[in-house]
Structure formats: C-alpha cells, structure tokens
C-alpha positions in Angstrom: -85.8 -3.4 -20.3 -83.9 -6.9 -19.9 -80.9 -6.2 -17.8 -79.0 -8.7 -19.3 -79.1 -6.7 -22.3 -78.1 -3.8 -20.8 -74.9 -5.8 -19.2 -74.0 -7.6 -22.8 -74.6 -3.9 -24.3 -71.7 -2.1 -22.0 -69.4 -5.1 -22.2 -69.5 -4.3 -25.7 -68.7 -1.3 -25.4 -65.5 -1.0 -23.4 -64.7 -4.1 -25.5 -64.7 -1.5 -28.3 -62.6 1.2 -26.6 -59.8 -0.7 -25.8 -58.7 -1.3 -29.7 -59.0 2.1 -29.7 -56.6 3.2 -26.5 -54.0 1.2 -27.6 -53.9 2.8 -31.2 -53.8 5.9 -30.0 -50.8 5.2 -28.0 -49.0 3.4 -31.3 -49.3 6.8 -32.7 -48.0 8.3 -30.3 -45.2 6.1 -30.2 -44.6 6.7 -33.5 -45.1 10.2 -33.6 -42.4 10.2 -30.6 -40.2 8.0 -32.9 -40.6 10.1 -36.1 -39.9 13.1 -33.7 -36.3 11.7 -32.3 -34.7 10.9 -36.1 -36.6 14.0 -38.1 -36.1 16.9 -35.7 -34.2 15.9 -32.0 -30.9 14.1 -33.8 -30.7 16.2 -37.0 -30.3 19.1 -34.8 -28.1 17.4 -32.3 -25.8 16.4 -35.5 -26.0 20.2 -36.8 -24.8 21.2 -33.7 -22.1 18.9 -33.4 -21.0 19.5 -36.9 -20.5 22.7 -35.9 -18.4 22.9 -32.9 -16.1 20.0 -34.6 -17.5 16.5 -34.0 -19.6 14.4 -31.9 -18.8 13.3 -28.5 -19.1 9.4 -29.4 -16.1 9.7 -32.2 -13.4 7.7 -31.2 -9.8 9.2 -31.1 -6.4 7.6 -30.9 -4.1 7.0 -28.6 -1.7 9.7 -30.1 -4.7 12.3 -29.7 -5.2 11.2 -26.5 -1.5 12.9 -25.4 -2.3 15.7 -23.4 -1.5 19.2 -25.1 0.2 22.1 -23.1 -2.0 24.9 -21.6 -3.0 27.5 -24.2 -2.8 31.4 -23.6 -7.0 31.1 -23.1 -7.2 35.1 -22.3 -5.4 36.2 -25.4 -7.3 34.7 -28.0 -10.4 36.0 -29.9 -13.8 34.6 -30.6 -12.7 32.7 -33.8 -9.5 31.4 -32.5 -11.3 30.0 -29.2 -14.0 28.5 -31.4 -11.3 27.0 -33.5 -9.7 25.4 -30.4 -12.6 24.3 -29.0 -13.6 22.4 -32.3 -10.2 20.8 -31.8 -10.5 19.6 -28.2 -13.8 18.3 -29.4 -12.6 16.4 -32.2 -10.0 14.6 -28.9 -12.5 14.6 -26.5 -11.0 17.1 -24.4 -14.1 18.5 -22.8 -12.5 19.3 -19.2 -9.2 18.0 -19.3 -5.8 19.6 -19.3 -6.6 22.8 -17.2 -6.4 25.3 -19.3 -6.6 23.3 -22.6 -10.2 21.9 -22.9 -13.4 22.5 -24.8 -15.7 23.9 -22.1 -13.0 26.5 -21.4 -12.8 27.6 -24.3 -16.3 27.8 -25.0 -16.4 29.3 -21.4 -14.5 32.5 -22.9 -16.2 32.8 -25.7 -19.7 33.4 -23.7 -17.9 36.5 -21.6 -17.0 38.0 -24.8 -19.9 37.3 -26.7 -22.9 36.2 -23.8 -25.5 35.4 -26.6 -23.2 33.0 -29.0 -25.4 30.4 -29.6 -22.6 28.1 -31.6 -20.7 27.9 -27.5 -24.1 27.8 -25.7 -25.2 25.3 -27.6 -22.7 22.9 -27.7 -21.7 23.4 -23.5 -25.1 22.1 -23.1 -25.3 19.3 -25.7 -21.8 18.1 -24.5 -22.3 18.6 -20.4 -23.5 15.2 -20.1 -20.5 13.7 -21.3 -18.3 15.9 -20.0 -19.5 14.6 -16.4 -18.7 11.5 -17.5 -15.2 12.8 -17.4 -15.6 14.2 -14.6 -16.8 11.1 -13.0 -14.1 8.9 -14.0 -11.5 11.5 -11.9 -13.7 10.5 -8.9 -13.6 7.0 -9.7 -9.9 7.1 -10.5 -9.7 9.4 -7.0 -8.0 12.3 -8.1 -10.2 14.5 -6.3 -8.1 17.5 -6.8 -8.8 17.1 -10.9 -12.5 16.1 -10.2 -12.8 19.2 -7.9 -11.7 21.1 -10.5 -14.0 19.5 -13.5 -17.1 19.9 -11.4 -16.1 23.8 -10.3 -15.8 24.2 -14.4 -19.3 22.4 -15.2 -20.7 24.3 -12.9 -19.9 27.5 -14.5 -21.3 26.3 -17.6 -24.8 24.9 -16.2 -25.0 25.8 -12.1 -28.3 24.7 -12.0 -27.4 21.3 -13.1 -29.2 18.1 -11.2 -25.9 16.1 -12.1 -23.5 18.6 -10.1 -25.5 17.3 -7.1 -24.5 13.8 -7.8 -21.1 14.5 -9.0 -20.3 16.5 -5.5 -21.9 13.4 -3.4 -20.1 10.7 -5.2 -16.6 13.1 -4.7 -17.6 13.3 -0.8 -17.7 10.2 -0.6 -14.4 9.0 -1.6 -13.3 11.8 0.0 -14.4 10.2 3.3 -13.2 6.7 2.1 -9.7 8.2 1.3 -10.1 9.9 5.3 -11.1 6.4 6.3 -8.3 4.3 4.3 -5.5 7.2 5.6 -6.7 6.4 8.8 -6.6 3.1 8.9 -3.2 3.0 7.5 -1.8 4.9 9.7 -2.9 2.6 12.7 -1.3 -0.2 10.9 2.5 2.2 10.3 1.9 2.6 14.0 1.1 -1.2 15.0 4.1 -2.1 13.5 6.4 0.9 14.3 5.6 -0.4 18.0 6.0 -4.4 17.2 9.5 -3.7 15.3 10.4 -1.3 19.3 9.2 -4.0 21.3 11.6 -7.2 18.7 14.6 -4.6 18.8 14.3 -4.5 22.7 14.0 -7.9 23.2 16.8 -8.4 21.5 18.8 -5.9 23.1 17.5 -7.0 26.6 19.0 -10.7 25.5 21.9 -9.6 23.9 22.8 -7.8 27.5 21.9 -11.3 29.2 24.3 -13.3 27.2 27.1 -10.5 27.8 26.6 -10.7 31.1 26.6 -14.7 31.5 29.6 -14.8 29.2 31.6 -11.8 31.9 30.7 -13.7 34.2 32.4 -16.7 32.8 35.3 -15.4 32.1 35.9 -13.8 35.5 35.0 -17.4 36.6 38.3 -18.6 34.4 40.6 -15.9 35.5 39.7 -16.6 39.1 40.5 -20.4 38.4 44.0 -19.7 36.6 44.7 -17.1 39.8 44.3 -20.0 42.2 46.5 -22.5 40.0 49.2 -20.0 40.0 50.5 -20.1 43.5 50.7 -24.3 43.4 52.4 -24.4 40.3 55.1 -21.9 41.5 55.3 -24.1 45.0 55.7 -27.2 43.0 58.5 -25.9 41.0 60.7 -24.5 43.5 60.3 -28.3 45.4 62.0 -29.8 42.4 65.3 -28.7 42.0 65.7 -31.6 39.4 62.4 -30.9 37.1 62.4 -26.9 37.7 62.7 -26.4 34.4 60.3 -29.2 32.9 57.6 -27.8 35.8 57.8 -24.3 34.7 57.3 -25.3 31.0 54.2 -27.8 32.5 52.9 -24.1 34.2 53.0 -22.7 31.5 51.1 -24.5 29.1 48.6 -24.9 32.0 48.2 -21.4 32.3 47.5 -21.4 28.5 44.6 -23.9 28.9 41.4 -21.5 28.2 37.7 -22.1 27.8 36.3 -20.4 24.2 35.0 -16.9 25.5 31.9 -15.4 23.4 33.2 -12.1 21.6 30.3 -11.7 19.3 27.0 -12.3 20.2 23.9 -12.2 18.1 19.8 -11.4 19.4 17.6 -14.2 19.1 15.0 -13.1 16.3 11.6 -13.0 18.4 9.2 -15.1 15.9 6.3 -13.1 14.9 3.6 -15.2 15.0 4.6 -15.9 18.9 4.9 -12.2 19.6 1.3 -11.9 18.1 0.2 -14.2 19.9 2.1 -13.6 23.6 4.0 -16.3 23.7 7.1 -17.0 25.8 9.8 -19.8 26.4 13.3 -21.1 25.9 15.6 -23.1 24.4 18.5 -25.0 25.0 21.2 -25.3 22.3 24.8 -27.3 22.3 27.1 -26.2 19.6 30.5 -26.6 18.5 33.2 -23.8 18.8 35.2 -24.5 16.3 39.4 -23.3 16.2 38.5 -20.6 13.9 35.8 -19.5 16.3 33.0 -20.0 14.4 30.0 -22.3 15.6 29.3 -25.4 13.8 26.5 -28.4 14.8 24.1 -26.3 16.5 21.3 -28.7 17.8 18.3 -28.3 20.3 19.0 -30.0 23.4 15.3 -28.9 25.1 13.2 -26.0 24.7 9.5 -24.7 26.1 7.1 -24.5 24.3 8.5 -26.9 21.5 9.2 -26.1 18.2 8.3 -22.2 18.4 11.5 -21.1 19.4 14.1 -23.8 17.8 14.7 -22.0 14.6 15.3 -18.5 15.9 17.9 -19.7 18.8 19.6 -22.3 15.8 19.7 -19.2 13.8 20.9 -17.1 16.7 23.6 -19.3 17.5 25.3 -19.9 14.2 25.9 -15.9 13.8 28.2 -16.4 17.2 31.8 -15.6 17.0 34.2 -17.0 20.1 38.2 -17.0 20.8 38.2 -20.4 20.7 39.5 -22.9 23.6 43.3 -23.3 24.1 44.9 -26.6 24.8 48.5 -26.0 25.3 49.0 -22.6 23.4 46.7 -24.5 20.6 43.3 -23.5 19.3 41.3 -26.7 19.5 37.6 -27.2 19.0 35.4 -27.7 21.8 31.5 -28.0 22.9 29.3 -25.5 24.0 25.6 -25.2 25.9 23.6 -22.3 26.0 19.8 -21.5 27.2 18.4 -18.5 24.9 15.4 -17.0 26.6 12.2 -15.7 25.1 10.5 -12.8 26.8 8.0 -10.1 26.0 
C-alpha cells in the first residue's frame, strides 16, 4: 500500500477527533454551568433563607452598632435560632463576644448535635466569617482575631483557612514585637539625648556662675583697696572734708552690672547629632532695668552653628545693673558661651 496514503489517512483522522474533544468539553461546561444555577445556588439561597439572609446583604450603619452580650446559655433552640437569623441579617458572624451568629449556632449544635438548619449555615457562612476574622488581623487587634479564629475553629477545626488565618496573626504578631522594639530604642535614644542637653546646660550654667563670682569678688576687692585712699585723702583736707567724703561715697557706689540670672545655652540638635563643638562670643547691653538688649555676635567657632542658641541664651539674662553715682545706668557687656559635649 502507498504510504502516502496511509499518512493523509491518519491526518484525517485526528483532524476529525479534535471537533469532537472540544464539544465534549462545551458540554461539560455547560453541564457545570446548568449545575451551579439549577442545583449549587438554589440550595445555597434555601439555606440562607433559612437562617435569615445572605451574607452579601448590605446593612446600615445603624445595624452596624454593636448589641450588648446576650444570656447565650439560657436560651432554647428556637430563641438561639431566632438570634442567630438576626445577627445574620447585620452580619454579625463573630463579632461582639457573646452576641454573634456562629455562637449562637454554636449552642444550638450542643443541644441538638444533628440540627441541620445550624450545621448548615456555620458551614455556608465560615468563609465569610474569616473574612471577619481577617480584617481583626489586618486592623491588629490580635486579641479579637485570636478570639474569632478560636470560635471558627470550633465550628470547622479541620478547616485549611484556620492555617492561614493563624500564620497571617503570627505574623503581625512578630511585626507588632518588631515595631515595640524599635520604638522603644528610639524612647531610649532620646531619653539619653534630652540627659546629655540638660547636662550641658547645667555644666554651662555652673561656668557662667562661676565666671560671674568670680567677678564680683574681683569688684569688692577693687572697692576694698579704694577705701583706705579715700579715707587718707579726706582727713588731708580739712577744708573739702565734707565735699571728699560725699566724692567717697558716690565712688563707693560706682558698680559693674553683676549677672543674677543666668540662662543654659540651648545645645542645637542637629550639632549634637552630629558632634559638633564651639563657641561664641556675644556683646550685649545691660540695660537700667537689668534686662539685656542688642545682643550681637562678636566671633564664634564654627560659624553660624552656635549664634542663635547663645543670642537666645543671652536675652533670657537678668543683671543688677551698673551704678554710676547711686544711679542705675546702662552699660555694655561681653561674654564667650561655650559648646561642649
């Protein structure tokens, strides 16, 4: 026989049996189709009739409002089946403890094991009731979601979707460790940053004390030495005794403004962050009411990192102002504000 024809004969053939594979499968398709809106929905619809509407049905806000917890263990089979219809109709498959669907279905299967109305509709409903559950992870409220997933458990323990559910809650459990974690390091970064500004301050606050003591001891030691030639000078002058004890005295009352209240330099953060030290050097007014006025920079290192914070510093100190002749007068001031970590 020609084996060309033998060839051309089988390429025929499977040309033929294609057509046919791929009706069969359009009636299956159908069939599958016919299956779905004839027997599979009618009875999920029956079902959901029954235990008081279907999961999809939207509720409003006002049903939404979250009822008290009802007396579960003191109610009988229709009174539970009642309730549960109602949390249906809201949606309340899990959710409030103690007021939802799937506990009240729950109950009914220990007093009656083989009522097929609460079987029926915990396993019809499970799916969206993990949705529920799910969202409590989402939202983290892992105490609720740990609850929802204990109470879908008891209704189907064999469930896959309990495996995912308890994955997806260790998980943000670990992200919540994490995040707790990390803020805590940060509470404790700055708990030491704000120690190490208030001593800084305190440590330059001292310093300033100190230079200003130091100052006036400086002044008292200068009026002591004064005293001696103005009491000589007077006694030499029988004549202007009186006019030299007067000019004494209003020498004696000639005082340099002494610092009463100083004020810490602000360390700037983004120098402490970055280590940085200097100084600056300010001049300022005293003023007769003691208060500082015309505070400028006179020199500073590094410049323009510290300016503000000594300027600021400055203006905040009080002074007894400098006495000319019993007077308060104004009078001009340096000062060199250090910056150390």
């Amino acid at each position: 026989m020609d084996t060309r024809y033998i060839l051309h004969t089988r390429r025929h053939a499977r040309g033929a049996v294609r057509p046919l594979i791929i009706a069969i499968i359009a009636i299956f398709a159908l069939l599958a189709v016919g299956a779905w809106f004839l027997i599979i929905k009618p009875h999920q619809d029956l079902i959901m009739a029954d235990s008081g509407g279907h999961p999809s049905t939207p509720v409003s806000a006002a049903t939404r409002t979250a009822p008290p917890p009802a007396n579960v263990a003191a109610m009988g089979l229709d009174q539970l089946l009642t309730e549960a219809r109602s949390a249906m109709n809201e949606q309340r498959y899990l959710a409030p403890a103690g007021n939802n669907a799937f506990e009240f279905y729950l109950r009914v299967l220990e007093k009656d094991p083989g009522n097929k109305v609460a079987s029926d509709a915990l396993r019809e409903t499970f799916p969206f009731a993990a949705t529920s559950a799910e969202q409590a992870i989402n939202s983290r409220d892992l105490g609720e979601a740990q609850r929802q997933i204990d109470l879908l458990a008891k209704a189907d323990p064999a469930n896959f979707t309990l495996t995912i559910l308890r994955s997806k809650l260790d998980a943000q459990r670990k992200t919540q460790d994490k995040q707790q974690a990390v803020d805590q390091q940060k509470a404790a970064q700055l708990a030491a940053q704000k120690a190490a500004a208030e001593k800084q301050a305190a440590d330059q606050l001292a310093a300033q004390q100190k230079a200003q003591l130091a100052e006036q001891q400086k002044t008292e030691q200068a009026r002591t030495a004064q005293q001696p030639r103005q009491q000589a000078a007077a006694s030499a002058a029988a004549d202007g005794g009186a006019a030299s004890a007067d000019g004494a005295t209003a020498a004696g009352g000639d005082t340099a403004a002494v610092l009463v209240k100083g004020m810490a330099a602000r360390y700037p953060t983004a120098a402490m962050r970055a280590r940085q030290e200097g100084w600056v050097v300010v001049s300022f007014t005293v003023d007769p009411d003691g208060t500082t006025s015309n505070v400028k920079v006179v020199d500073s290192q590094p410049r323009h990192v510290f300016d503000r914070a000594a300027i600021d510093a400055v203006e905040r100190y009080r002074f007894n102002p400098a006495m000319k002749d019993g007077t308060a007068v104004s009078s001009v001031k340096q000062q060199r504000i250090e910056f150390k970590l």
